[in-house]
C-alpha atoms as a printed R data frame, in Angstrom:
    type eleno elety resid chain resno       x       y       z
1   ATOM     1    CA   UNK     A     1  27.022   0.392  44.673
2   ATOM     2    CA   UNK     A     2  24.669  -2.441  46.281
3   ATOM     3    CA   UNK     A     3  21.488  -0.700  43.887
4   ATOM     4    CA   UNK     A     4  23.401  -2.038  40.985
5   ATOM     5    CA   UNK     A     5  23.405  -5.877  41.787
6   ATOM     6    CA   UNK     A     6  19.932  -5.309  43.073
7   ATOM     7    CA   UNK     A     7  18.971  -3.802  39.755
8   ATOM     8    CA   UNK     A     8  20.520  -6.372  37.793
9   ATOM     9    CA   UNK     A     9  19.010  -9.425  39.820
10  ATOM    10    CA   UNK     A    10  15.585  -7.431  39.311
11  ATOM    11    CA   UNK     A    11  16.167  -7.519  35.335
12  ATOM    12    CA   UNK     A    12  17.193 -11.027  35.316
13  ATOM    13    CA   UNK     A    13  14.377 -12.294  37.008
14  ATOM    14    CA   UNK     A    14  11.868 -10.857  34.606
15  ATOM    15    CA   UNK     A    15  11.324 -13.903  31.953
16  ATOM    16    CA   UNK     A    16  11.296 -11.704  28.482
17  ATOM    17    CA   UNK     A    17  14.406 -10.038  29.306
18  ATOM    18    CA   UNK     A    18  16.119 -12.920  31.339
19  ATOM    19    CA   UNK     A    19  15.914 -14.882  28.103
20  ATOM    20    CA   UNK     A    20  14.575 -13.032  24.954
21  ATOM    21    CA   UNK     A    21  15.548 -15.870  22.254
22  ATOM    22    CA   UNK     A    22  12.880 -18.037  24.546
23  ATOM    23    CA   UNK     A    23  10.353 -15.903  23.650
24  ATOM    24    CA   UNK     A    24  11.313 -14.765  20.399
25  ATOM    25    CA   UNK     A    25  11.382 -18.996  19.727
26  ATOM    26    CA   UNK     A    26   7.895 -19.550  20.909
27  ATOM    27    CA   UNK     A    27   6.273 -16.529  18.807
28  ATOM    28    CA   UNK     A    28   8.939 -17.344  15.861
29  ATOM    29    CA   UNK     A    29   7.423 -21.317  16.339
30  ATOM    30    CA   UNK     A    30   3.668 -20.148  16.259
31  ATOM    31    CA   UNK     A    31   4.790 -18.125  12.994
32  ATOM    32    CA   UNK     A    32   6.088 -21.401  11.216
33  ATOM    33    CA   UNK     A    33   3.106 -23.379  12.838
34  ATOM    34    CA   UNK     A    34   0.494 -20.942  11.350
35  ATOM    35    CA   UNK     A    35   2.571 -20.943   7.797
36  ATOM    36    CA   UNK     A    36   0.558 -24.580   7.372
37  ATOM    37    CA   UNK     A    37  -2.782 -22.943   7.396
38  ATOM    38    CA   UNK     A    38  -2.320 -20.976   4.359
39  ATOM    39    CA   UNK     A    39  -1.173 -23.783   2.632
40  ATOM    40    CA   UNK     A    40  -4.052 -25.469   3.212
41  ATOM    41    CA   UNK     A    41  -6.598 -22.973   1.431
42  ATOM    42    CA   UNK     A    42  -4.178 -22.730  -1.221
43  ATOM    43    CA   UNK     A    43  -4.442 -25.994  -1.819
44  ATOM    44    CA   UNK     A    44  -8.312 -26.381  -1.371
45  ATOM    45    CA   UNK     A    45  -8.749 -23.122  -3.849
46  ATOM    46    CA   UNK     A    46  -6.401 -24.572  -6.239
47  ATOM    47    CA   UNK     A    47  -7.629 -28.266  -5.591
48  ATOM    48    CA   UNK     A    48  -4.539 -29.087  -5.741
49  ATOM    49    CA   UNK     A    49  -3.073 -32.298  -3.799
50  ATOM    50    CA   UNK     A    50   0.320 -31.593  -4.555
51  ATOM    51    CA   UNK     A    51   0.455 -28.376  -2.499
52  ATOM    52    CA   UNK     A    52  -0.792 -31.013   1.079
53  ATOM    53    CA   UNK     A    53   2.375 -32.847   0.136
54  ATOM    54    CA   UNK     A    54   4.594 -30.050   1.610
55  ATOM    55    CA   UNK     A    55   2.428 -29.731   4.584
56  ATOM    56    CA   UNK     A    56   2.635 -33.455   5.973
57  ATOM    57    CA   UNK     A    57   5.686 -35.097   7.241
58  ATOM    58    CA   UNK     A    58   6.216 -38.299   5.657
59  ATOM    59    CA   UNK     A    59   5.209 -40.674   8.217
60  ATOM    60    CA   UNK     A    60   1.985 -38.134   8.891
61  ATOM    61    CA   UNK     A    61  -1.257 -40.080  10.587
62  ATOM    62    CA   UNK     A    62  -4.497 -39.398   9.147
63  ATOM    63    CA   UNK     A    63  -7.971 -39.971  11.015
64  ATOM    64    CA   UNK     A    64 -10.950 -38.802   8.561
65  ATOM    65    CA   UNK     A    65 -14.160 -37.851  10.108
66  ATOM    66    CA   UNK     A    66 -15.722 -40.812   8.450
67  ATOM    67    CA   UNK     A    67 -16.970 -43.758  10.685
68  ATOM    68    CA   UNK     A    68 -16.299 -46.385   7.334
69  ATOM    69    CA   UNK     A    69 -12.444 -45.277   6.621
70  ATOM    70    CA   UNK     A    70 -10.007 -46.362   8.279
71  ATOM    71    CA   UNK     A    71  -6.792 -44.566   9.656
72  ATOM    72    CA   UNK     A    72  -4.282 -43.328   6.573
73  ATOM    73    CA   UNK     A    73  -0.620 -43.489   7.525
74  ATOM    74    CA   UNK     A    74   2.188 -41.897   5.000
75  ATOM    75    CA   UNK     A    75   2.114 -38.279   3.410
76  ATOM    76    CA   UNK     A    76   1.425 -40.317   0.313
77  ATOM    77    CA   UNK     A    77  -1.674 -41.962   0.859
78  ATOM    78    CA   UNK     A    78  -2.494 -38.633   2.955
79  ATOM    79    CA   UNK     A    79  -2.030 -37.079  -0.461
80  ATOM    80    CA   UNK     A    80  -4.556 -39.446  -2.390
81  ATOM    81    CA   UNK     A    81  -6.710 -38.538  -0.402
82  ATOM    82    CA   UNK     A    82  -7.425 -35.163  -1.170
83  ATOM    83    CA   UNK     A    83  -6.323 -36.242  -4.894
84  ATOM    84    CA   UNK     A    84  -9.648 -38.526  -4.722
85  ATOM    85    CA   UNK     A    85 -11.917 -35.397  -2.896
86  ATOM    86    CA   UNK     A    86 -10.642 -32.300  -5.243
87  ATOM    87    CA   UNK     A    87 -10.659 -34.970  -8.244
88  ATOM    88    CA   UNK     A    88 -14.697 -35.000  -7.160
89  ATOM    89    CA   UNK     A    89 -15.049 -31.505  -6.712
90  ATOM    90    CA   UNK     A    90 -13.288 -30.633 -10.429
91  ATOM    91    CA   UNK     A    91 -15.748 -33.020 -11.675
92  ATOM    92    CA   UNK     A    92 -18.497 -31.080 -10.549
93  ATOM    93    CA   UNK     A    93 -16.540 -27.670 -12.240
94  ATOM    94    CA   UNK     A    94 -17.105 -26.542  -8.553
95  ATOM    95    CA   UNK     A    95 -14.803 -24.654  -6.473
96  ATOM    96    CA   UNK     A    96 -14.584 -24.760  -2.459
97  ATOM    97    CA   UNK     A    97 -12.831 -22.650   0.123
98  ATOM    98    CA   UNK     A    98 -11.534 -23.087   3.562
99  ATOM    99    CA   UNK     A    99 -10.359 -21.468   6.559
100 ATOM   100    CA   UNK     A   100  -9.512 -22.088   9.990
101 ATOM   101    CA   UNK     A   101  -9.740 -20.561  13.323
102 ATOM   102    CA   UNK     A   102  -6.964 -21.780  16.091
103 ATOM   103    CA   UNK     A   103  -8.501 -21.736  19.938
104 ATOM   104    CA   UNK     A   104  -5.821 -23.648  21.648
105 ATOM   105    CA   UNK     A   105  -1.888 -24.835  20.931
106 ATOM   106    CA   UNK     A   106   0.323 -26.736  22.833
107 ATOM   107    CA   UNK     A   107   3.585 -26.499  22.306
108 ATOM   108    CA   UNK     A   108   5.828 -29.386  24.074
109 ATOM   109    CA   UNK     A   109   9.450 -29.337  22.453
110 ATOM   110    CA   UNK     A   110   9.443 -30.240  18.826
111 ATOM   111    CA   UNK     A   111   6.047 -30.973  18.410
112 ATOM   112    CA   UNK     A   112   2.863 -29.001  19.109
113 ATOM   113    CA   UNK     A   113  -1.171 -29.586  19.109
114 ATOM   114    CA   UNK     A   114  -3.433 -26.911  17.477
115 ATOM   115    CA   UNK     A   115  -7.452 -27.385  18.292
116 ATOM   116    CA   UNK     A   116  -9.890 -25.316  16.622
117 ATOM   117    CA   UNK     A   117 -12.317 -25.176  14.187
118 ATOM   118    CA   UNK     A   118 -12.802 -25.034  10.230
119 ATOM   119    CA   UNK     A   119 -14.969 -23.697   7.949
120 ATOM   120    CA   UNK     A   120 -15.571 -25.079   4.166
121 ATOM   121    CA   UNK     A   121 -17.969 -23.531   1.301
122 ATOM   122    CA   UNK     A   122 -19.147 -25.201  -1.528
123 ATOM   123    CA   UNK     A   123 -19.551 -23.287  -4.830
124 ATOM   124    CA   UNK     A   124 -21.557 -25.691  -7.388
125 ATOM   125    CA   UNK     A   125 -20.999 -24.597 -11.054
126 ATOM   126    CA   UNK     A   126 -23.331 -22.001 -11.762
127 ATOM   127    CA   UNK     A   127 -25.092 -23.760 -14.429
128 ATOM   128    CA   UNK     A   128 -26.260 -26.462 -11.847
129 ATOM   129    CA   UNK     A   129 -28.369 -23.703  -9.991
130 ATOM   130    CA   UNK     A   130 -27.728 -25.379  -6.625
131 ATOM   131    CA   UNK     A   131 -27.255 -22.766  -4.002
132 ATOM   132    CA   UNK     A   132 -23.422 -22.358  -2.523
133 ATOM   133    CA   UNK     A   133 -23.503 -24.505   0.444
134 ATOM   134    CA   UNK     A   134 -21.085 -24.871   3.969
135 ATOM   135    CA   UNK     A   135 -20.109 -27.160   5.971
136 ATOM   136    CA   UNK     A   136 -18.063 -27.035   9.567
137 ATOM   137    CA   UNK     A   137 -16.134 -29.259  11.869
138 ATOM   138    CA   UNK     A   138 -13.501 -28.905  14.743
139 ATOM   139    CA   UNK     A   139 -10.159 -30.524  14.651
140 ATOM   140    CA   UNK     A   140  -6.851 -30.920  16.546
141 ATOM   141    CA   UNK     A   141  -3.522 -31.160  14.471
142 ATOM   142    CA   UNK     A   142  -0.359 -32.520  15.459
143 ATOM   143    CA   UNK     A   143   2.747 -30.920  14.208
144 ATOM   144    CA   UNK     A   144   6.358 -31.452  14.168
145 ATOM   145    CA   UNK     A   145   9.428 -29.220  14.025
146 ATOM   146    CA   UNK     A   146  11.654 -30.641  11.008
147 ATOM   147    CA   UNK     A   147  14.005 -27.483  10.546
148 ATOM   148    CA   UNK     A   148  14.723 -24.127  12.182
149 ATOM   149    CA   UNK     A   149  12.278 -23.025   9.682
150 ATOM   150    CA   UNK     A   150   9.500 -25.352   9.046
151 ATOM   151    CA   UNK     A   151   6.884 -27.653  11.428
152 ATOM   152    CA   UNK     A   152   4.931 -30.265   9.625
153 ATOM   153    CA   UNK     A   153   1.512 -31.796  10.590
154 ATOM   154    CA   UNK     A   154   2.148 -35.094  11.798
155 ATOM   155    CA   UNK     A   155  -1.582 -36.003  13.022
156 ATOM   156    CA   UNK     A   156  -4.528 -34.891  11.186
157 ATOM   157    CA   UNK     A   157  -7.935 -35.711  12.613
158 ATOM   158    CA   UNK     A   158 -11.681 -33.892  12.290
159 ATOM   159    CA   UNK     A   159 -15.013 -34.335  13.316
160 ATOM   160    CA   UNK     A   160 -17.694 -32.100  11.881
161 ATOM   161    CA   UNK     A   161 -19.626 -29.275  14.252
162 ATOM   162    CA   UNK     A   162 -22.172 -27.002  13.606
163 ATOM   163    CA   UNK     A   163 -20.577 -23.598  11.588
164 ATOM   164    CA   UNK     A   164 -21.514 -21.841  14.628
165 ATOM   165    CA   UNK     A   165 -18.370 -23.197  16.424
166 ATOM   166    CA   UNK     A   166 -15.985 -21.855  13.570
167 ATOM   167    CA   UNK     A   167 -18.268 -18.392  13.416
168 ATOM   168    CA   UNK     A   168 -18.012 -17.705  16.894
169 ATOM   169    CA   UNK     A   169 -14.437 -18.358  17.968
170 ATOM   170    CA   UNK     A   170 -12.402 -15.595  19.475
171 ATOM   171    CA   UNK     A   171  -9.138 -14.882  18.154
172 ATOM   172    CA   UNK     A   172  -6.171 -16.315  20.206
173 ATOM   173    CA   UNK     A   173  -2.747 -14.233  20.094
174 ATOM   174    CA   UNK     A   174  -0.123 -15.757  17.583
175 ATOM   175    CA   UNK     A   175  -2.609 -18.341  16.578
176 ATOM   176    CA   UNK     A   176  -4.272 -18.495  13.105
177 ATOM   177    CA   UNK     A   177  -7.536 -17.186  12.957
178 ATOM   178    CA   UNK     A   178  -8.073 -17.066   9.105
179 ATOM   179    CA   UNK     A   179 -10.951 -14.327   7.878
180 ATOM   180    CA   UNK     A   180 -13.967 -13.694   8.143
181 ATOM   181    CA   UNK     A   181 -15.863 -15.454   4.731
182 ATOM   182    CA   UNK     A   182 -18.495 -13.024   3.343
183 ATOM   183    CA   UNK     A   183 -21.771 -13.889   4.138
184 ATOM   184    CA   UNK     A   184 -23.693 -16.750   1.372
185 ATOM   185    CA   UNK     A   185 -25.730 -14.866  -1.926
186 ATOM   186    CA   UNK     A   186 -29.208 -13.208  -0.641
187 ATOM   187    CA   UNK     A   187 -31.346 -16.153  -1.045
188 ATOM   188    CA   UNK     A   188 -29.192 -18.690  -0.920
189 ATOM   189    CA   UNK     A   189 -30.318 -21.578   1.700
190 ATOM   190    CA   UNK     A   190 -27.464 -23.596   3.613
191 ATOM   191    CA   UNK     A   191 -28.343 -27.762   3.289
């Protein structure tokens, strides 16, 4: 009869089973977190600004890579943004691609931070005869929980790094690690 209390203390005091919604949570919250990712190359293949608008939260921060713009505040003018750089891109009857690769996410409550790295290809229209071209940076992106089902980036901020970063990551369990982009046309030279 005292091996059964000792059993049970034993069980309890083992974190997955002492509390499995905990853990079911934190993998169901890396799920949701990830979910943004996708959205992202959607809306890069599609150039389509409308698609970031369900990816920010309304009152979303912006800090672009660029030394000469200033910080953007409001999933709006977050929103014109890309408008203005896919509005650039159509004009060039290009198309681009993105992915990401997640190395680190903190997870604090309702809101979490995702660092990593991103990778971005350039396909000119093929009557230009310029060669596809890439370009790489590393990030970190704020996100908040705004329903049982959905987390929203609420700070967006990027610097760029050499693709080597983004090529070489290691995959991270539960975080996003994107795929693997086939390698450029024989012959093709990177800028």
């Amino acid at each position: 009869m005292k091996f059964l209390p000792l059993v049970l203390m034993c069980l309890l005091s083992l974190p997955s089973l002492a509390n499995p919604a905990k853990t079911h949570t934190k993998s169901t919250d890396d799920q949701l977190i990830n979910a943004n990712y996708p959205l992202f190359i959607s809306a890069f293949n599609q150039l389509s600004p409308e698609v970031t608008r369900e990816i920010y939260a309304d009152d979303a921060s912006y800090l672009s890579e660029s030394q000469s713009k200033e910080i953007y505040y409001g999933r709006d003018n977050i929103v014109a943004i890309y408008k203005k750089f896919f509005d650039k891109i159509r004009a060039k009857k290009a198309t681009i691609d993105v992915d990401f690769r997640i190395t680190k996410r903190k997870i604090i409550g309702n809101g979490a931070i995702d660092t990593g790295y991103y990778l971005v290809r350039f396909y000119p229209a093929q009557e230009t005869g310029e060669p596809v071209s890439e370009f790489a940076g590393k990030f970190a992106i704020g996100t908040e929980k705004v329903s049982s089902t959905q987390w929203k980036v609420s700070l967006d901020t990027n610097n760029r790094a050499e693709p080597s970063y983004y090529l070489n990551a290691k995959p991270v369990p539960n975080l996003y690690y994107g795929r693997q982009f086939p390698p450029l046309p024989a012959g093709k030279k990177l800028p």
